[in-house]
N, C-alpha and C positions, 0 to 999 in steps of 0.2 A: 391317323387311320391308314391301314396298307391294304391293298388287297389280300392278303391273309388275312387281317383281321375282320375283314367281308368273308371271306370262306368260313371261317372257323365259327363266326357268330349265327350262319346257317346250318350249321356240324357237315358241312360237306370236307369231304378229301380231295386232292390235288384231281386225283382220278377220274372222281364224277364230275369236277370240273372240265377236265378234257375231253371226257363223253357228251358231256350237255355241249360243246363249244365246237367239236369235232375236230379235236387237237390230240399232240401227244401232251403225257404228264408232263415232258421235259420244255415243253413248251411253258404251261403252266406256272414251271417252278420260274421258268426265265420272266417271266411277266411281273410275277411275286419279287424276285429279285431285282428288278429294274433294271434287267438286262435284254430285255424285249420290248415292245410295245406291240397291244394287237392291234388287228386291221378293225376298220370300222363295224363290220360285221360281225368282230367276235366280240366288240365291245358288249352291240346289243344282246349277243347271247349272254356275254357274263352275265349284265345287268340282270336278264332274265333267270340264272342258276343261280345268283348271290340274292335274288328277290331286293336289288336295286335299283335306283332309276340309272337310265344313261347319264345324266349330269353327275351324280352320287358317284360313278364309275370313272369316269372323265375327271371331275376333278381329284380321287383320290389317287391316278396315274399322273396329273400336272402335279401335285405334291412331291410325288415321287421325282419326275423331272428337275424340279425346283432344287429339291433336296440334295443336285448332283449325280444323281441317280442314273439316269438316263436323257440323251439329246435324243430329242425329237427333229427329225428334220422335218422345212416346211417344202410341200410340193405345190406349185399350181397345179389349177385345175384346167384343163384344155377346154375351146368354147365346143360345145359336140358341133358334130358335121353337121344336123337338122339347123342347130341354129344359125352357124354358115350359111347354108344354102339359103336362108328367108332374109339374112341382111343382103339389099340390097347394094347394087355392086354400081360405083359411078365410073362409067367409060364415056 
């Protein structure tokens, strides 16, 4: 399963994908190609215009990775400043 074939089994076009995501189509098609990966937050939208879940989404772009497709690179994540500021500090 690719994400086209999420698109296509809801009859949407590339286009009302990029409208429901607030992308351009050329993005779209890079995603479809495995020549993008989107951000967190377009994930959840896709899920929402392909009437997926976020897992169902995720894992059909890790397939795509798998496949050769696309390297995902891994980022940490920074601790935020709040939580900083409450860990106690030994002087």
């Amino acid at each position: 399963m690719t994400l086209k074939d999420l698109r296509e089994a809801v009859a949407k076009s590339q286009a009302d994908i990029a409208k429901d995501c607030g992308v351009s189509v050329t993005t779209v098609s890079a995603w479809e190609r495995g020549a993008a990966i989107p951000r967190q937050a377009h994930i959840r939208a896709l899920a929402h215009a392909l009437s997926a879940s976020i897992l169902e989404v995720r894992h059909v772009l890790q397939t795509q990775r798998e496949g050769g497709a696309v390297n995902i690179p891994i980022r940490r994540v920074r601790q935020s400043t709040t939580a900083q500021r409450m860990t106690p500090r030994h002087n």
